[in-house]
C-alpha positions as CSV (number, residue, x, y, z in Angstrom):
1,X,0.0,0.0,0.0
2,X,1.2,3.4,-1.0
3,X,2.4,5.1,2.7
4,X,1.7,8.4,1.7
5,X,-2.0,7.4,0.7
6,X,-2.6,5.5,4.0
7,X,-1.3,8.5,5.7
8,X,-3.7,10.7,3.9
9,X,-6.7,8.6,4.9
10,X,-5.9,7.9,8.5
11,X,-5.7,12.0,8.9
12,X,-9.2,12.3,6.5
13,X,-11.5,9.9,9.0
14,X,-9.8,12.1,12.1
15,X,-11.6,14.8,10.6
16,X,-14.8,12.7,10.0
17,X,-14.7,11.1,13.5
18,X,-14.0,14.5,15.5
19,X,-15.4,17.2,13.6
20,X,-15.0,20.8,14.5
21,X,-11.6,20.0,17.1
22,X,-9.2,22.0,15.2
23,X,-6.1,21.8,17.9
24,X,-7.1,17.7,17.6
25,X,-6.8,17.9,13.8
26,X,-3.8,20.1,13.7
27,X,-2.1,17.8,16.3
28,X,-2.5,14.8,14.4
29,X,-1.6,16.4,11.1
30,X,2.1,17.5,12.5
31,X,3.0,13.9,13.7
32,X,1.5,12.2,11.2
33,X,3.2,13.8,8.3
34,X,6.8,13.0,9.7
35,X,5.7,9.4,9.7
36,X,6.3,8.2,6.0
37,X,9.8,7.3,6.3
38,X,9.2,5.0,9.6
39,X,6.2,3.2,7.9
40,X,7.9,2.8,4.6
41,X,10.8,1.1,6.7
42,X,7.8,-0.7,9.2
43,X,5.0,-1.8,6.5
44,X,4.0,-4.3,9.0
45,X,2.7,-0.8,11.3
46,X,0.4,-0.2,8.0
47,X,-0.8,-3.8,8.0
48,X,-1.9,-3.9,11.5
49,X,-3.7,-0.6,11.5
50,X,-1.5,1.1,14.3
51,X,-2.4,4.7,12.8
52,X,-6.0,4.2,13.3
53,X,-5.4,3.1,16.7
54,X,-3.4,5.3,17.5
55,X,-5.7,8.7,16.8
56,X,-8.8,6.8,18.6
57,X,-8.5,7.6,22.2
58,X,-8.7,4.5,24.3
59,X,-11.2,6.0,26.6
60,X,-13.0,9.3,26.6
61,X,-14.7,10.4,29.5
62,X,-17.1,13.3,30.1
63,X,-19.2,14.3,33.2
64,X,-21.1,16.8,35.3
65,X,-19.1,18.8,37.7
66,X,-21.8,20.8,40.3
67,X,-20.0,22.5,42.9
68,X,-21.7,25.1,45.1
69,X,-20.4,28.8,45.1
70,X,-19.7,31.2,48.5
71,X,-23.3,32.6,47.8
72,X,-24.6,29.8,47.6
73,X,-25.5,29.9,44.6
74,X,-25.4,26.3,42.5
75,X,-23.0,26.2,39.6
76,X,-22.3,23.6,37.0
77,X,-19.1,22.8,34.8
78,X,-17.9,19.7,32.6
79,X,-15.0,17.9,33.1
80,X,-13.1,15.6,30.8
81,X,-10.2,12.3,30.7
82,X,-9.0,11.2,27.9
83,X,-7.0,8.2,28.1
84,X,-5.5,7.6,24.8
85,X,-2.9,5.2,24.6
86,X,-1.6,2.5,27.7
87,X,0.7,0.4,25.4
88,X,3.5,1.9,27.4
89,X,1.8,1.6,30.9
90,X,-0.4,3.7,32.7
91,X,-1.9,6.9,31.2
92,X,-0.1,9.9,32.5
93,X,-1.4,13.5,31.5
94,X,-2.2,16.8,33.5
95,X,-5.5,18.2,34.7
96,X,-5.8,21.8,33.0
97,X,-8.4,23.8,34.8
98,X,-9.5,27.5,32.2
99,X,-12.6,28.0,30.4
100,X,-11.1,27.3,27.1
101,X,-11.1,23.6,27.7
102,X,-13.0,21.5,25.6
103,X,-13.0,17.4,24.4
104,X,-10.9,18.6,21.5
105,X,-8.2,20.7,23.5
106,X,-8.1,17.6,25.6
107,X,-7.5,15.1,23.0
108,X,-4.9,17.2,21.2
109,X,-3.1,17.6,24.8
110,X,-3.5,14.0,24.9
111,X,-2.0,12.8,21.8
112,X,1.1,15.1,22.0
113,X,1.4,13.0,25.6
114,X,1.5,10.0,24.0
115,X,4.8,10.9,22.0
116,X,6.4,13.0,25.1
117,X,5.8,9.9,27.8
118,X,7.2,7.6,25.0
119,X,10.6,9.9,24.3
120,X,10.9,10.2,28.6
121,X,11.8,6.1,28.2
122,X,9.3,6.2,31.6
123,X,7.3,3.5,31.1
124,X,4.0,5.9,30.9
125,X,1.0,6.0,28.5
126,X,-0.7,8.9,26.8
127,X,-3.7,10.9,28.7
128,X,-4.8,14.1,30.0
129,X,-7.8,15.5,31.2
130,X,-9.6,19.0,32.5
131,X,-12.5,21.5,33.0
132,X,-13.6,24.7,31.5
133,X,-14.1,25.7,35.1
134,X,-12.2,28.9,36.0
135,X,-10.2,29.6,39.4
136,X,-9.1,32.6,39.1
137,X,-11.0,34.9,41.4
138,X,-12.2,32.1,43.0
139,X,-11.6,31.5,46.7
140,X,-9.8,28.8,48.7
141,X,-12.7,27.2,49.7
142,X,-14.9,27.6,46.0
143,X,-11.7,25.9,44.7
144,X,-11.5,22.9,47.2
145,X,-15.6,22.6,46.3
146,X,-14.9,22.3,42.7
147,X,-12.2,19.7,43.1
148,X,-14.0,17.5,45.6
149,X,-16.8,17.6,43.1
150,X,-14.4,16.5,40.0
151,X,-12.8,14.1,42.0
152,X,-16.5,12.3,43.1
153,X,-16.7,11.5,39.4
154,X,-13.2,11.1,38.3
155,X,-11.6,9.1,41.2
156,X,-13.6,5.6,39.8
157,X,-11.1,5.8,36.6
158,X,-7.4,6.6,38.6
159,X,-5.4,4.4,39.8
160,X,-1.5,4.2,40.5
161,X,-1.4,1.6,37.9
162,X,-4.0,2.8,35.8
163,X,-4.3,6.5,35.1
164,X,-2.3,9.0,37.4
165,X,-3.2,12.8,36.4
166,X,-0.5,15.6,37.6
167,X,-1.2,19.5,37.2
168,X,-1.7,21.5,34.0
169,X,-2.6,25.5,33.3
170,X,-5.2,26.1,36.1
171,X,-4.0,23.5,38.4
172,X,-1.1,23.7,41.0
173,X,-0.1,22.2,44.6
174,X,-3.3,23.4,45.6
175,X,-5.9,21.9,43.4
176,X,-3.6,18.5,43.8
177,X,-3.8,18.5,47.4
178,X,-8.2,18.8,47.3
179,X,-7.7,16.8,44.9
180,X,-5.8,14.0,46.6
181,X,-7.5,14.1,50.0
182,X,-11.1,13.5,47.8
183,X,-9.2,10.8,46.3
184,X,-8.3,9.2,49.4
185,X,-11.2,10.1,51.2
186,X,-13.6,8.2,48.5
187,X,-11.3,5.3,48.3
188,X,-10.1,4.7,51.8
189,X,-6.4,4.3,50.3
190,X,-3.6,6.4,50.7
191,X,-2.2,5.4,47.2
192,X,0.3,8.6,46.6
193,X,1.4,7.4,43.2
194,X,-2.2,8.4,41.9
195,X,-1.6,12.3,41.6
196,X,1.5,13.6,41.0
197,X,2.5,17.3,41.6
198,X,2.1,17.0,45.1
199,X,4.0,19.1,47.8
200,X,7.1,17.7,48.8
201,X,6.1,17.4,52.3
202,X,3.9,13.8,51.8
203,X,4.7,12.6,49.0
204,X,5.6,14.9,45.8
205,X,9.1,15.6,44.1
206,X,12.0,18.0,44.6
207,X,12.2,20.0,41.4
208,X,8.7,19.0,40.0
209,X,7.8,22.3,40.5
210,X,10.4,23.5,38.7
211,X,10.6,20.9,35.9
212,X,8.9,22.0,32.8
213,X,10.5,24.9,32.7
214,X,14.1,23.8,33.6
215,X,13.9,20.8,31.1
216,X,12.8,23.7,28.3
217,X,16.8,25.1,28.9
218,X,18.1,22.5,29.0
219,X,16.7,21.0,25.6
220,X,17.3,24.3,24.5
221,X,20.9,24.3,25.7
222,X,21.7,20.8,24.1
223,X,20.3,22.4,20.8
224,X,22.4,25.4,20.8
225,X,25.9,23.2,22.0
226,X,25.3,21.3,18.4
227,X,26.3,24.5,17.4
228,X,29.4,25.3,20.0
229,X,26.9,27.8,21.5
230,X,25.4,28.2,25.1
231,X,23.5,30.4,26.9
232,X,26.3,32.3,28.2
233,X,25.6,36.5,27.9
234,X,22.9,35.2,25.1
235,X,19.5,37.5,25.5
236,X,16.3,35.9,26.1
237,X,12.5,36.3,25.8
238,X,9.9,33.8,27.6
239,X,6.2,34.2,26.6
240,X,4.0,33.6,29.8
241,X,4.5,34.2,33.8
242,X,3.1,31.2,34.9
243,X,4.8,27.7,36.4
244,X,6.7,26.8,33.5
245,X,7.8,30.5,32.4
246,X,9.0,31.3,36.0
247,X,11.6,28.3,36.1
248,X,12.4,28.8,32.7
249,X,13.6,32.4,33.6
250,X,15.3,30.8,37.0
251,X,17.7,28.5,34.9
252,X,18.2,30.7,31.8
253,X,20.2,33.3,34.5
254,X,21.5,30.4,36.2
255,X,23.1,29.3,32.8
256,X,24.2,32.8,32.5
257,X,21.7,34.4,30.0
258,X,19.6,37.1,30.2
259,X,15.9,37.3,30.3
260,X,14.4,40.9,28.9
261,X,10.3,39.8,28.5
262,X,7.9,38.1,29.6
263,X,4.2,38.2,29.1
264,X,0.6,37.6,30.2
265,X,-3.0,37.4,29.0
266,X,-2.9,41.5,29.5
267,X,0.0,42.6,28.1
268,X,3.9,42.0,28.0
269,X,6.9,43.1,30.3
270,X,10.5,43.9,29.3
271,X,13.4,44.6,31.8
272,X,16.0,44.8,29.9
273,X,18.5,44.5,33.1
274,X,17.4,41.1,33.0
275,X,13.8,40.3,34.7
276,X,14.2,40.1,38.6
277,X,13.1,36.1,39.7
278,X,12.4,37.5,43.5
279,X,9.7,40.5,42.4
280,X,8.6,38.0,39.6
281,X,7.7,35.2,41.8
282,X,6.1,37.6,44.5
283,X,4.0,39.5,41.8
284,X,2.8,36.2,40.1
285,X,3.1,33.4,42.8
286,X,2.0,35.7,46.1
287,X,0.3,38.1,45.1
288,X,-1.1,36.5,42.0
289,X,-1.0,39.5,40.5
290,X,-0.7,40.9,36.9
291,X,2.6,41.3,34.7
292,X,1.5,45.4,35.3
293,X,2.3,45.3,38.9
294,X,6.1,44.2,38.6
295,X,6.2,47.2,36.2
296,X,5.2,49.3,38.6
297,X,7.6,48.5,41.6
298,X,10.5,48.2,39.2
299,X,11.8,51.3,37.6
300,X,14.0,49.4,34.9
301,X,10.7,48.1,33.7
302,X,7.8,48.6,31.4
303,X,4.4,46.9,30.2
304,X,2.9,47.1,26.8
305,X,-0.3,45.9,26.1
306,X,0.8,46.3,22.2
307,X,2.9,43.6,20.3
308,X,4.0,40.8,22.0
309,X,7.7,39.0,23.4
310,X,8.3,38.0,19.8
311,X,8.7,41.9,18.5
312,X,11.8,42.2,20.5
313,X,15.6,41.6,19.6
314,X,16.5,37.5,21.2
315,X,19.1,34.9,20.4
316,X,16.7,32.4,22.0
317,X,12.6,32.2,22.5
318,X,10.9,30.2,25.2
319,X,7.0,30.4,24.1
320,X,5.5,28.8,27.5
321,X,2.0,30.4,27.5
322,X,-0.7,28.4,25.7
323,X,-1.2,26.4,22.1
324,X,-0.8,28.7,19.1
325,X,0.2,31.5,20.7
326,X,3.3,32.5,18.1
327,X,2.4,32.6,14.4
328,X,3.8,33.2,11.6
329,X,4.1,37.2,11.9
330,X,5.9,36.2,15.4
331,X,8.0,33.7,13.6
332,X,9.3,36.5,11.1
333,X,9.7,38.8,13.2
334,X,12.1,36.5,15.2
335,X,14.0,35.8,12.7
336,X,14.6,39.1,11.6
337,X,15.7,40.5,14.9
338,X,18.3,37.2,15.5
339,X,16.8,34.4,17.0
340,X,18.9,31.8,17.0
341,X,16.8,28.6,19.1
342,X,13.3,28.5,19.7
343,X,12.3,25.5,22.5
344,X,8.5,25.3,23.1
345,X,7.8,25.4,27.1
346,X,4.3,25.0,26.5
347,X,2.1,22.5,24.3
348,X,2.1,23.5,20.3
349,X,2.3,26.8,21.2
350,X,3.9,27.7,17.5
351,X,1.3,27.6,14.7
352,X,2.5,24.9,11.5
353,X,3.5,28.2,9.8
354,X,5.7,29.6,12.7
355,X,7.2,26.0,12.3
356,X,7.9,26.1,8.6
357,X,9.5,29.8,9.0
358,X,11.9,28.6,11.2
359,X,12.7,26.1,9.5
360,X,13.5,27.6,6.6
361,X,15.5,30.1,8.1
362,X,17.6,27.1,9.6
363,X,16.6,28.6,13.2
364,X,16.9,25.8,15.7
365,X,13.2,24.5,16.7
366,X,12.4,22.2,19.6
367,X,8.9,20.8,19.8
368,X,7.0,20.7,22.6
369,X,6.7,16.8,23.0
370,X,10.7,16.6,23.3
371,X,11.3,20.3,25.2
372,X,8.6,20.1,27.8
373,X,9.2,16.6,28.2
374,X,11.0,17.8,31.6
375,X,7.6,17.8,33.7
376,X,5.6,14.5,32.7
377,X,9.4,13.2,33.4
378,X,10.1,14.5,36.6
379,X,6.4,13.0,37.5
380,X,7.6,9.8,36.9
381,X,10.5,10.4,39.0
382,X,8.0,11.3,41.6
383,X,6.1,7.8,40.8
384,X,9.2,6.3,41.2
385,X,9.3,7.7,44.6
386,X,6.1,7.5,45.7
387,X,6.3,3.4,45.0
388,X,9.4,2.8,47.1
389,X,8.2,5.1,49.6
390,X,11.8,7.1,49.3
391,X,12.9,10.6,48.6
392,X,15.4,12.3,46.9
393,X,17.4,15.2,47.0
394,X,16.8,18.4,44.9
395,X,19.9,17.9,43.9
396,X,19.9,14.5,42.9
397,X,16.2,14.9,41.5
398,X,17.2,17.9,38.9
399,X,20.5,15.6,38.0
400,X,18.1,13.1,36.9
401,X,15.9,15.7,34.9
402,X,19.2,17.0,33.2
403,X,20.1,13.6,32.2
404,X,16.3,12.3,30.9
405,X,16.3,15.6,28.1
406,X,20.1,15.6,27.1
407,X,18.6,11.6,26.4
408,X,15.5,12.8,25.1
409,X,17.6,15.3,22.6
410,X,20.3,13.2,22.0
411,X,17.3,10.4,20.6
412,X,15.2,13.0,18.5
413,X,18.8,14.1,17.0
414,X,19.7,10.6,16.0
415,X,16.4,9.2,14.7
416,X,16.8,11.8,12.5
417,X,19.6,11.4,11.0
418,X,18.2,7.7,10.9
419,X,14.6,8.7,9.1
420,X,15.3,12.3,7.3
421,X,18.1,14.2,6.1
422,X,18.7,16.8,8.6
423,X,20.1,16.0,12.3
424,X,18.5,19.5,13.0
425,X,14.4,18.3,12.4
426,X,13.8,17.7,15.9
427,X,10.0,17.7,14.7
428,X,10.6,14.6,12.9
429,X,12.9,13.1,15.3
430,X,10.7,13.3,18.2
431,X,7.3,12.3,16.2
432,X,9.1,9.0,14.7
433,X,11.2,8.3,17.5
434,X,7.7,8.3,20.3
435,X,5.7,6.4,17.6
436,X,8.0,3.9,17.2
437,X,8.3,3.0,21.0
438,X,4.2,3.2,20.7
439,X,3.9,1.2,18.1
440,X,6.5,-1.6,18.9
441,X,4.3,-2.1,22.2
442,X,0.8,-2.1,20.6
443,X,2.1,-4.7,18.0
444,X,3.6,-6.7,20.8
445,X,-0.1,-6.5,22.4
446,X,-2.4,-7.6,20.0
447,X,-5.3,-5.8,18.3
448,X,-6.6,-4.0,21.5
């Protein structure tokens, strides 16, 4: 059978089956187009029907969250899991909590997890899960109503060795810890391995706070030595304040580069003596304040609520905000003011045309599923933890976070040299080197 054809069909019943989930569709589209060479060198993966499979989520679930408000007023939302893919064991994914949140956000979140679970060599499936209920201005106690709620519906599917949710955009120690005492409230088990993202204290991870964002520099910083380059005096920009921006600002200075911008839903900041971590993490973290009010206690600063990061001067980008977020006006514009490395802290967050002007302009481009890989890895650290009832250092927990994306990049880089033509298609070399791992396993398995 002619790959290229299959290929082309497989993507054309996605659209049928899931109609009107564009972030699903484009998803699918971007690892399914770097797949030809691996099936024309794996036939027996077009024989047995692993692409079908593979889009069609094992298990989608969708339910009724009430929760009552501090009016008392009654208030309804929807939650979502969607387990998609257990070949490599049990389905591993965040919870994202914002009222953009739909099935087909889910299910693209969920198939990029697939690929990023297989590339951590962790032994973790494919899932991920939400609500389109909103916390911010909510209250402690609204919050812990809300979660007790989801978890009364959600807690019948989790297990330690069946589907183990972390945190996502929305959801931090916080939500994990209602979330965990529902949990073991409901089930009478104190199984810690079943949420990860906890506090430190019983039962989470050193540096899983931290871990998105580190393993984002680092990937990026593996990138940029393929080029006898570091970070070292190199000017950077970080879209978004939240988790994964915040530590990616820590560990660009502590490489020795220089953050000027970062941004949020309102507007942008730029300090261009290098953002200060201590007023960013009291603004953002304490406070939970807007980008506006660091601004306004720092006199090297300023907000703009026209543009975005991507109009300023860079040698590397670190878009951690949200899915499509940089396009293909941001992409040019990057280029022409010097970007040399763009890593993706967040999920997709470069539209397929961003992707394609890097590309040509021989910027180097790490995808989400490989750069971001640092937090769904350091969660399975913390399940690693969590099952020998140990704990590790901070130290030794980061050192083993280094190691899994200077693997994770030293993989992507060699798989495509193996596959393509260019060492520097990190696209391809994380899309064939997760499916292969995938679909090795669902062979090995049967027709499930």
């Amino acid at each position: 059978m002619n790959v290229s054809a299959h290929i082309e069909a497989v993507y054309a019943e996605v659209q049928r089956r899931n109609p009107g989930e564009a972030e699903f569709h484009q998803a699918a589209a971007e690892v399914l187009e770097s797949l030809a060479p691996a099936l024309e060198q794996h036939p027996e993966y077009v024989e047995s029907g692993i692409l079908e499979r593979l889009c069609e989520p094992e298990r989608q679930l969708m339910f009724r969250v009430p929760w009552v408000d501090d009016q008392g007023a009654v208030r309804v939302n929807r939650g979502f899991r969607v387990e998609f893919n257990s070949a490599l064991g049990p389905y591993k994914g965040g919870l994202r909590f914002h009222p953009s949140v739909n099935l087909g956000i889910v299910k693209f979140l969920g198939f990029e997890q697939i690929f990023k679970n297989a590339l951590t060599g962790m032994g973790i499936g494919g899932g991920k899960g939400g609500s389109d209920f909103d916390p911010k201005g909510r209250s402690d106690a609204e919050i812990m109503r809300f979660c007790q709620s989801f978890m009364t519906e959600l807690y019948r599917h989790l297990g330690e060795h069946t589907d183990v949710p972390a945190g996502d955009i929305g959801v931090g120690g916080r939500e994990i810890g209602y979330l965990f005492g529902q949990y073991k409230r409901i089930t009478n088990r104190y199984e810690s391995g079943v949420l990860t993202g906890k506090p430190v204290g019983w039962g989470g991870s050193h540096a899983r706070t931290e871990a998105t964002g580190y393993g984002a520099v680092y990937f990026a910083q593996e990138m940029l030595a393929t080029r006898g380059e570091d970070f070292d005096g190199r000017r950077v920009v970080v879209s978004g304040s939240g988790n994964v921006a915040v530590y990616a600002v820590e560990k660009v200075h502590a490489l020795g580069g220089r953050v000027v911008a970062c941004s949020d839903s309102t507007g942008y900041l730029v300090d261009e003596d290098g953002i200060d971590l201590e007023l960013l993490k009291e603004v953002k973290e304490v406070r939970r304040a807007r980008l506006s009010a660091y601004a306004e206690a720092r006199p090297t600063a300023r907000f703009s609520t026209r543009g975005t990061v991507y109009d300023l001067a860079c040698d590397v980008a670190l878009p951690c905000a949200t899915q499509n977020e940089l396009g293909r006006e941001d992409a040019v514009a990057l280029v022409k003011n010097g970007v040399r490395a763009v890593a993706e802290g967040a999920n997709m967050p470069c539209t397929p045309e961003a992707v394609e002007v890097f590309r040509e302009a021989g910027v180097l481009f790490g995808p989400g599923k490989a750069a971001n890989a640092g937090g769904v890895a350091t969660s399975g650290l913390e399940m690693r933890q969590n099952a020998a009832r140990d704990t590790w250092s901070f130290e030794e927990t980061e050192s083993r976070l280094a190691q899994v994306m200077r693997d994770v990049h030293t993989e992507c880089r060699a798989t495509a040299e193996a596959y393509g033509t260019d060492a520097d298609d990190y696209v391809l070399g994380a899309n064939v080197a997760g499916f292969l791992k995938v679909a090795e396993a669902m062979q090995a398995q049967g027709v499930i």
